[in-house]
C-alpha positions as CSV (number, residue, x, y, z in Angstrom):
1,X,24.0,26.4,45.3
2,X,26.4,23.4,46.1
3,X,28.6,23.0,49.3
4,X,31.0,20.0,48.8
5,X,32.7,18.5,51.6
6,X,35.7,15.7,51.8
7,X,37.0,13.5,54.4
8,X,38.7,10.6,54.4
9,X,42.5,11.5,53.9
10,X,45.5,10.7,55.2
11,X,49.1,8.5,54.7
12,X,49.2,5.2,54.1
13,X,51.8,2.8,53.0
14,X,51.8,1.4,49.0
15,X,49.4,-1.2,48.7
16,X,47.1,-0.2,51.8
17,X,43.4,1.5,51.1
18,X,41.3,4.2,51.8
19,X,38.0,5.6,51.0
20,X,36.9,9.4,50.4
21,X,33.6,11.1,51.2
22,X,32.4,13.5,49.9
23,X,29.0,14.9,51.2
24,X,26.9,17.2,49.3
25,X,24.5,20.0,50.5
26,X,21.8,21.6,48.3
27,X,18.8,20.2,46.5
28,X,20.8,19.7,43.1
29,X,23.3,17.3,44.1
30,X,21.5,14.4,43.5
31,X,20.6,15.1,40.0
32,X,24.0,16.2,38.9
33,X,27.3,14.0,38.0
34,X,29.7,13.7,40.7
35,X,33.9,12.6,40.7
36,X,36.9,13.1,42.4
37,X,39.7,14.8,40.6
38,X,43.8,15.0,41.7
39,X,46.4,17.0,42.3
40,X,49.9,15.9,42.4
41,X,52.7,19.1,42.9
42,X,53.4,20.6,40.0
43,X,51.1,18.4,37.4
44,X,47.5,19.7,36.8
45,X,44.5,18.8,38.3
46,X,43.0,15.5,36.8
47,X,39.7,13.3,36.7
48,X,40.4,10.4,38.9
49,X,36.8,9.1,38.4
50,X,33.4,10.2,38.0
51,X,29.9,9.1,38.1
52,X,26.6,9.9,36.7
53,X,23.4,10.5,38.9
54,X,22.0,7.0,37.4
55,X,25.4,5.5,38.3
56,X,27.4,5.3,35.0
57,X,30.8,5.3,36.0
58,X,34.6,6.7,34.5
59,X,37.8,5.9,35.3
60,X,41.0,7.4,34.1
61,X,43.2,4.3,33.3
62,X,45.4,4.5,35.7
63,X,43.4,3.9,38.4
64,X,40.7,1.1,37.2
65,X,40.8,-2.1,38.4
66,X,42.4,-0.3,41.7
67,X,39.4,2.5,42.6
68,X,35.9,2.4,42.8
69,X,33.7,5.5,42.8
70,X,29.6,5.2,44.4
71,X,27.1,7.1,45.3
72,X,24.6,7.5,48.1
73,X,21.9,9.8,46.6
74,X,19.6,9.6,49.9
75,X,22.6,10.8,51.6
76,X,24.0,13.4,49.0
77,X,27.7,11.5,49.6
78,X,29.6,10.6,46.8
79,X,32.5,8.2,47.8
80,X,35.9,6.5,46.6
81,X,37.8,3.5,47.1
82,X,41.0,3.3,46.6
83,X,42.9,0.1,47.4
84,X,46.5,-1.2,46.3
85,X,47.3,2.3,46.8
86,X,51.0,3.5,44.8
87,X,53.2,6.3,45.4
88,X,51.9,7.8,42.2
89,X,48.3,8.2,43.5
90,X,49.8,10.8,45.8
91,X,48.0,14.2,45.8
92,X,45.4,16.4,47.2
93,X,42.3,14.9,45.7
94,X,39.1,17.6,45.1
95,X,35.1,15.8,45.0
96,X,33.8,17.7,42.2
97,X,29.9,18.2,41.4
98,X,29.4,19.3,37.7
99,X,25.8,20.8,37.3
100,X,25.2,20.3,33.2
101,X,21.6,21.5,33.8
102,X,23.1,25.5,33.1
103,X,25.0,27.4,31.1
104,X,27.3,27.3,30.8
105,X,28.1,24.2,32.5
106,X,28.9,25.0,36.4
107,X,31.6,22.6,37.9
108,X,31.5,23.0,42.5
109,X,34.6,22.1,44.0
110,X,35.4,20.9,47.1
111,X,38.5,22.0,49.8
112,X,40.6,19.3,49.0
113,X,41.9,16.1,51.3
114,X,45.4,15.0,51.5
115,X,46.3,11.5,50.4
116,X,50.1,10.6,50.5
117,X,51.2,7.2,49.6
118,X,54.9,6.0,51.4
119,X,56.9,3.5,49.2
């Protein structure tokens, strides 16, 4: 079993930064891909960026070059940078875990954290 926790929300103006934890309890969470997906009203949920237990990373396109996702396997925490923050990266954003090792393939969600870019 996986217990995913995120912090790190909040407002900020367009072009500021901030960074999203996630912290991870249960033995599997460091063998398991990790990513943070989005939420904007009314759109569906969306990979923001993931990343592999060795490290390989993905980004959707609208956000690379702009957010970084790393991990911290000694501490279970998954995290994300976002910098030159838009308006358009508004939404709840969810830390994801997605255990391939059974099937079929389980996907742990988090509660959620509120990030709200001002023009």
């Amino acid at each position: 079993q996986v217990q995913l926790v995120e912090s790190g929300g909040g407002l900020v103006h367009a072009g500021g930064s901030l960074r999203l934890s996630c912290v991870g309890s249960g033995r599997r969470v460091r063998f398991i891909a990790m990513g943070w997906y989005r939420q904007a009203p009314g759109k569906q949920r969306e990979l923001v960026a993931q990343i592999t237990s060795l490290g390989d990373t993905t980004y959707t396109d609208s956000v690379k070059g702009r957010f970084t996702i790393s991990r911290d396997n000694a501490k279970n925490t998954v995290y994300l940078q976002m910098n030159s923050l838009k308006p358009e990266d508004t939404g709840v954003y969810y830390c994801n875990a997605k255990d391939i090792f059974v099937t079929p393939v389980f996907d742990y969600w988090g509660q959620g954290t509120q990030v709200t870019v001002s023009s």
